[in-house]
C-alpha positions as a Python dict, from the first residue, in 0.01 Angstrom:
ca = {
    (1, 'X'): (0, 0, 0),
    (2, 'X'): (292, 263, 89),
    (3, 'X'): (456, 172, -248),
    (4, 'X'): (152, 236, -421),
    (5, 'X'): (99, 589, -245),
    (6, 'X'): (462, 681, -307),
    (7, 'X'): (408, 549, -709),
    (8, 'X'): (62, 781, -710),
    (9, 'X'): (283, 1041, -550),
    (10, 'X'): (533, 1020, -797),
    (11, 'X'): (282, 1023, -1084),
    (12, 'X'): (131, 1323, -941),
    (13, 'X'): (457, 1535, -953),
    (14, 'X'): (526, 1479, -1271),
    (15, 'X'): (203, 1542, -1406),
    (16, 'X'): (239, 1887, -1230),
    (17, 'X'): (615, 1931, -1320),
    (18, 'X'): (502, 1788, -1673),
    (19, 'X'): (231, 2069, -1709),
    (20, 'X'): (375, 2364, -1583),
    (21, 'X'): (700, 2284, -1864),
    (22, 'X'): (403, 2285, -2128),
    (23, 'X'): (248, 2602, -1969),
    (24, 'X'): (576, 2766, -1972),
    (25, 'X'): (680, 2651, -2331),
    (26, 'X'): (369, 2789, -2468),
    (27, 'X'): (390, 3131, -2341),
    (28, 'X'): (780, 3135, -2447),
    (29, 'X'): (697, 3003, -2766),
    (30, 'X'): (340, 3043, -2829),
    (31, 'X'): (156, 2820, -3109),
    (32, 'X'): (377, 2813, -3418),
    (33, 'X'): (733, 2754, -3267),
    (34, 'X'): (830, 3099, -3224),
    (35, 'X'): (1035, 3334, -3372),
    (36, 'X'): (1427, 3338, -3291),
    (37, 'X'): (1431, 3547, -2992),
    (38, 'X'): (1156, 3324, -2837),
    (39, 'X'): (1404, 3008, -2870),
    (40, 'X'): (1663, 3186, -2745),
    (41, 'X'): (1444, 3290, -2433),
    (42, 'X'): (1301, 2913, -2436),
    (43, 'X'): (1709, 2755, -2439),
    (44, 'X'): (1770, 2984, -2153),
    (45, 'X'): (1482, 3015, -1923),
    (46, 'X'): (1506, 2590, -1922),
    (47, 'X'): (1832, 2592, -1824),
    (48, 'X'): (2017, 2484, -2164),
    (49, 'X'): (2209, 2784, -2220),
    (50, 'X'): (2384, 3021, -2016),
    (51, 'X'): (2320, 3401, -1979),
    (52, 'X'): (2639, 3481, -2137),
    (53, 'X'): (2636, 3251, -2411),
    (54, 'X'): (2260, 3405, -2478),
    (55, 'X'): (2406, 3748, -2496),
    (56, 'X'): (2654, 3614, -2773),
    (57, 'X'): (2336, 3446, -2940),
    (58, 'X'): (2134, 3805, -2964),
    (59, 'X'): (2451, 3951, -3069),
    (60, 'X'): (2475, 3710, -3357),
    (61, 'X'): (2085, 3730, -3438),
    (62, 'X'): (2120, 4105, -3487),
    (63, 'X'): (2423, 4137, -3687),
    (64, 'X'): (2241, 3890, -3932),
    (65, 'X'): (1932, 4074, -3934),
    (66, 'X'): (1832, 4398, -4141),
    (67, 'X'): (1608, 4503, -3847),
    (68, 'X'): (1773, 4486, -3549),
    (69, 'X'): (1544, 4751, -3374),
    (70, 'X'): (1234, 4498, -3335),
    (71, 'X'): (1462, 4154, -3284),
    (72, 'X'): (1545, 4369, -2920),
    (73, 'X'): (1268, 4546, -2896),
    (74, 'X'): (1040, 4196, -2870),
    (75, 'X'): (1340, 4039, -2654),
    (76, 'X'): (1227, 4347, -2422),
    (77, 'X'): (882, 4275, -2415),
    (78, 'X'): (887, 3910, -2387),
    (79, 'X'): (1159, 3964, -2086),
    (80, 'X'): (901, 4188, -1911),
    (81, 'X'): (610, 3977, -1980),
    (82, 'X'): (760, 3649, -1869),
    (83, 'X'): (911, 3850, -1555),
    (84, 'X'): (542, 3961, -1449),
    (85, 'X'): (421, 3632, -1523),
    (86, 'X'): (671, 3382, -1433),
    (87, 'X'): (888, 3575, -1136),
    (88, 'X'): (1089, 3218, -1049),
    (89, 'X'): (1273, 3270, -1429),
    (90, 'X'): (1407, 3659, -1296),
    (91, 'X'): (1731, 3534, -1220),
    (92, 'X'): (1784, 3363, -1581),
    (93, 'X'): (1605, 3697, -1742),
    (94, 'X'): (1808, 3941, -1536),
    (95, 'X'): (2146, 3694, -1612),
    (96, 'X'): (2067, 3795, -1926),
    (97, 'X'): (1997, 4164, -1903),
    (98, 'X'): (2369, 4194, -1671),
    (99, 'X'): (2539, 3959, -1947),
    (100, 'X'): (2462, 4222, -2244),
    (101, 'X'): (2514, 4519, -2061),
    (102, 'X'): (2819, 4400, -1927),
    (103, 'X'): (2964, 4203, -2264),
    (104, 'X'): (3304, 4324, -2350),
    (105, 'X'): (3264, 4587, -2671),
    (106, 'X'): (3531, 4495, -2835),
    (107, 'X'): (3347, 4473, -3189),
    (108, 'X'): (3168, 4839, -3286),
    (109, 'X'): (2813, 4606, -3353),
    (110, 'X'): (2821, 4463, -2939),
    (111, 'X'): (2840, 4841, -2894),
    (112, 'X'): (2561, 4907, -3112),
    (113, 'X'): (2362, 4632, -2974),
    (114, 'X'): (2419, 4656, -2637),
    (115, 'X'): (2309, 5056, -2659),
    (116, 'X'): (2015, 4957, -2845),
    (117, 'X'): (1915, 4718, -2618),
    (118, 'X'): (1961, 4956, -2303),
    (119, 'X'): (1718, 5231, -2491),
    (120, 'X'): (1475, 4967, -2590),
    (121, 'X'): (1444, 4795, -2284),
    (122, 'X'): (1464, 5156, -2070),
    (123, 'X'): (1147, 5259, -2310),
    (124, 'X'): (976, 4919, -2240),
    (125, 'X'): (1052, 4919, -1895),
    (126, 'X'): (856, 5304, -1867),
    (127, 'X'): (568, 5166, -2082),
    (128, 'X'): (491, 4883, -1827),
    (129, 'X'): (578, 5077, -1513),
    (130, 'X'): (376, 5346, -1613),
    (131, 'X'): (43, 5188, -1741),
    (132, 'X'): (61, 4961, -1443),
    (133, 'X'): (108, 5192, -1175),
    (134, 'X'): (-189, 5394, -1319),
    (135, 'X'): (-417, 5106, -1377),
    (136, 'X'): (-395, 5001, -1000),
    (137, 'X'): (-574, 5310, -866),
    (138, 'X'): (-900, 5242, -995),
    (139, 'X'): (-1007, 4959, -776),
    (140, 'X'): (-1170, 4766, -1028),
    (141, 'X'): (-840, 4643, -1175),
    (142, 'X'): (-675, 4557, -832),
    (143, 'X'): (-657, 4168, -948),
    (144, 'X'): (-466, 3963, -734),
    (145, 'X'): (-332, 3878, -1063),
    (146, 'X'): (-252, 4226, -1125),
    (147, 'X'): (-152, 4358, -832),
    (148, 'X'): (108, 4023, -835),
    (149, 'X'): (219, 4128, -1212),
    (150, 'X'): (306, 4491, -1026),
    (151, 'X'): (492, 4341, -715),
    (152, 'X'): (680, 4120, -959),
    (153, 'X'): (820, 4404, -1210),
    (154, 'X'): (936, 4595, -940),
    (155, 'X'): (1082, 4288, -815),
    (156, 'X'): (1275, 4263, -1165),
    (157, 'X'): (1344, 4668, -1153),
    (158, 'X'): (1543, 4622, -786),
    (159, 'X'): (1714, 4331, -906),
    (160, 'X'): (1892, 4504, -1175),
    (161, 'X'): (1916, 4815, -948),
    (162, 'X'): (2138, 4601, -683),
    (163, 'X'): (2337, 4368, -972),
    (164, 'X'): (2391, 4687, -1246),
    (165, 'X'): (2341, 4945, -1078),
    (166, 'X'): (2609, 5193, -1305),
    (167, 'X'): (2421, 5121, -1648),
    (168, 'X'): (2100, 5337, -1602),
    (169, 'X'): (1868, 5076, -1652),
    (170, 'X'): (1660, 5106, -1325),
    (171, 'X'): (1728, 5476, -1178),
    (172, 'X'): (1780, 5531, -794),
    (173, 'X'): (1556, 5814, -856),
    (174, 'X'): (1290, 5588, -967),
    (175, 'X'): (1292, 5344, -712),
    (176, 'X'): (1282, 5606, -406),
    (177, 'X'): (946, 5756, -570),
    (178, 'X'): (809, 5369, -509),
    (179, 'X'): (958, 5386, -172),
    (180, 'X'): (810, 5746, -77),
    (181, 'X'): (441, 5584, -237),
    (182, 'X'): (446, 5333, 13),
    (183, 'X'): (638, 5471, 336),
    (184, 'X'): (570, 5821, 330),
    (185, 'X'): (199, 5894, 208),
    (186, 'X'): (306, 6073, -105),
    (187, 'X'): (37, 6187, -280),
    (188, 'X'): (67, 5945, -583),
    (189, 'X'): (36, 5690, -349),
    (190, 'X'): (-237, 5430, -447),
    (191, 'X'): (-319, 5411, -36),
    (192, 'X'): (-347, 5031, -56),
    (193, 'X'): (-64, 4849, 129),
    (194, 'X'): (-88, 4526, -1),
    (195, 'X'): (14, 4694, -339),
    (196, 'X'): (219, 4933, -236),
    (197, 'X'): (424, 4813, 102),
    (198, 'X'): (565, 4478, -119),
    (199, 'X'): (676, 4659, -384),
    (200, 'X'): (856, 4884, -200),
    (201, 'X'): (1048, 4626, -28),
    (202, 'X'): (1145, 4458, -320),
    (203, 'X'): (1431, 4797, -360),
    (204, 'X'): (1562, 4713, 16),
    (205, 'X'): (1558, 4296, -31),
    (206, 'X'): (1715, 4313, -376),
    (207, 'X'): (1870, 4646, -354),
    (208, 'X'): (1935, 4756, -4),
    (209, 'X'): (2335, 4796, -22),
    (210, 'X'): (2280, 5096, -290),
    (211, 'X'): (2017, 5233, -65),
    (212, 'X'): (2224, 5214, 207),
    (213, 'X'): (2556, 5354, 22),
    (214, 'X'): (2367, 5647, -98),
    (215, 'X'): (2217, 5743, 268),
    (216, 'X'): (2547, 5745, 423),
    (217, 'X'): (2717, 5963, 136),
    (218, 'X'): (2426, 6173, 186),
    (219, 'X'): (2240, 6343, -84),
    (220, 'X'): (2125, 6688, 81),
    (221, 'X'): (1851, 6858, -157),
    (222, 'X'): (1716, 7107, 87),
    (223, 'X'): (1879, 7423, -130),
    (224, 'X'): (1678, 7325, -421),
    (225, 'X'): (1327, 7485, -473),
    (226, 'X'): (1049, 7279, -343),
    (227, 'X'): (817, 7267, -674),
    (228, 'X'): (773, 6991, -867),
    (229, 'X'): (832, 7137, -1182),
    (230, 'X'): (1188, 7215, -1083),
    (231, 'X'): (1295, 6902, -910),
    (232, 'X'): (1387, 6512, -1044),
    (233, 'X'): (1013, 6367, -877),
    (234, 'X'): (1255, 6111, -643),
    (235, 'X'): (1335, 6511, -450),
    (236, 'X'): (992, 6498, -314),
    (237, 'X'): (830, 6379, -49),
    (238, 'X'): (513, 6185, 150),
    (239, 'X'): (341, 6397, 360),
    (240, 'X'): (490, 6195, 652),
    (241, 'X'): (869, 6265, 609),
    (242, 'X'): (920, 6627, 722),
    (243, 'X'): (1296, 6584, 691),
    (244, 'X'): (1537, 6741, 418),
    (245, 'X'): (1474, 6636, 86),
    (246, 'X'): (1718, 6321, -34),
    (247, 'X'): (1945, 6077, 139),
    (248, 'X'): (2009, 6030, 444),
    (249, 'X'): (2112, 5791, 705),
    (250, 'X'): (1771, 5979, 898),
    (251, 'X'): (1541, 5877, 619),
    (252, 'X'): (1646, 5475, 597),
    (253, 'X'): (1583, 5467, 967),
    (254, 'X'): (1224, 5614, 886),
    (255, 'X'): (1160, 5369, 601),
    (256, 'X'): (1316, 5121, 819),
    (257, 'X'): (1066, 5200, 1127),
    (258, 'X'): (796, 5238, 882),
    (259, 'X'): (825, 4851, 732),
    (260, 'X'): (907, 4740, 1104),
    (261, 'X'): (549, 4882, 1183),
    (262, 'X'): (387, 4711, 911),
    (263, 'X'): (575, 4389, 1025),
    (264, 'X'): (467, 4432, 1368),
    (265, 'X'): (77, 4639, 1390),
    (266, 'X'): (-236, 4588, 1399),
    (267, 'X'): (-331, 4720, 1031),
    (268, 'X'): (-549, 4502, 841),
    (269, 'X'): (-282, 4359, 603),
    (270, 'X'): (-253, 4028, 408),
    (271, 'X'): (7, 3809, 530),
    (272, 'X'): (233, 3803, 199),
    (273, 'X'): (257, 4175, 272),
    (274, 'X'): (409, 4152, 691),
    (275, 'X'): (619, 3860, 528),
    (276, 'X'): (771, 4150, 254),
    (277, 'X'): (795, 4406, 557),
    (278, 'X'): (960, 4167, 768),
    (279, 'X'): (1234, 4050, 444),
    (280, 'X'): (1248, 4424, 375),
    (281, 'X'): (1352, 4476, 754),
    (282, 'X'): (1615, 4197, 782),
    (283, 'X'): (1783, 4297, 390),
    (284, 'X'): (1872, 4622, 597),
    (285, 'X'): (1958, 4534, 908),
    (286, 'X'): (2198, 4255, 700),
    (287, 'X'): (2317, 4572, 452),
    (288, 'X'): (2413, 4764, 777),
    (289, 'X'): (2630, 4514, 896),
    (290, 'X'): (2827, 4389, 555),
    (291, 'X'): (2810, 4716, 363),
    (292, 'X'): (3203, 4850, 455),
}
């Protein structure tokens, strides 16, 4: 009977493992096969290619192609979509992203690509961010599915923040106006913490040691006039940070006291967003004490 169970058990998984391959194949490749920037995605998102050796692929696709422009443009979108929909592939898809950006430019057309690729994917990145973001205030489109797709991109945005942080991808300045939406009552703010408070963390789990390295250099914006139309948006602030405008080692304590609060209180919050708090709480109490 136990060796039955186990064999039913065992039939089970990979029925499950079986179907989610076939789920993922078909949104890689869709019905016909796909193009060759969906195979490319398909090699390395199931493990049969490296990051780097991907890179070289697109590198090689686009010198052989007469439009280069929409072979990276699609590798953007299907990189965001599958990133949204599919967060356990991020670390192949941002492999990827760090492996072009970073590939040696020793030919003028890895140059070309590679800057290509950084404008395409930086346009992409704004299209998503932007429609998203906007979409989530009206309450009728605050899907779990949705407000999961939202969590996940800016769980994509910080990791590229914390492993490229020099190539302009994912802008500091970008990240803290998330941050201020959640922590400080800004006025964008969609005033739903399950949306807000986990996306937040996402910049202090997978990008905490920037944070932190830009608080203690300081970034003092308090000479600067206080109007929006004459300020980067990341200068302003919530209504509940009535400190100087930019970093400071004052303001990650308040971010830091704000997520502990949402770890700890009695606000009605799901449990998936204490558990982000609480991961957001321990990525900078572990950035204080390795960040030299």
């Amino acid at each position: 009977m136990a060796s039955q169970e186990a064999d039913e058990l065992l039939h089970d998984r990979e029925g499950a493992r079986d179907q989610m391959n076939e789920q993922l194949s078909q949104a890689i490749l869709g019905n016909t096969g796909g193009d060759e920037v969906d195979k490319l995605l398909y090699k390395l998102c199931f493990g049969h290619t490296s990051p780097e050796l991907a890179a070289a692929d697109l590198f090689i696709l686009a010198s052989s192609s007469s439009d280069a422009n929409s072979i990276v443009s699609n590798l953007s979108d299907q990189i965001l979509s599958l990133a949204c929909d599919y967060p356990f592939l991020q670390p192949h898809l941002a492999g990827l992203i760090k492996a072009i950006l970073l590939a040696s430019p020793s030919e003028a057309l890895t140059l070309e690509v590679r800057t290509l690729f950084a404008k395409e994917f930086s346009i992409t990145t704004g299209d998503y961010a932007q429609s998203n973001h906007g979409l989530l205030f009206e309450p009728r489109h605050r899907t779990r599915v949705r407000i999961q797709e939202h969590i996940n991109l800016h769980r994509l945005f910080a990791r590229l923040l914390g492993e490229v942080p020099d190539e302009g991808l994912v802008h500091i300045e970008d990240a803290f106006y998330i941050i201020s939406t959640a922590l400080e009552d800004h006025p964008e703010s969609h005033n739903a913490p399950n949306i807000d408070i986990p996306a937040a963390a996402q910049y202090m789990i997978w990008a905490g040691k920037v944070f932190l390295k830009g608080c203690r250099e300081g970034d003092d914006r308090s000479d600067v006039d206080d109007t929006i139309s004459n300020r980067p948006i990341w200068r302003t602030r919530g209504l509940l940070w009535t400190g100087k405008l930019g970093l400071s080692m004052d303001r990650w304590g308040f971010w830091k006291t704000r997520f502990m609060n949402v770890k700890t209180g009695t606000e009605e919050v799901l449990a998936s967003t204490k558990e982000a708090a609480t991961l957001a709480v321990r990525a900078m109490d572990l950035a204080e004490k390795t960040q030299p």
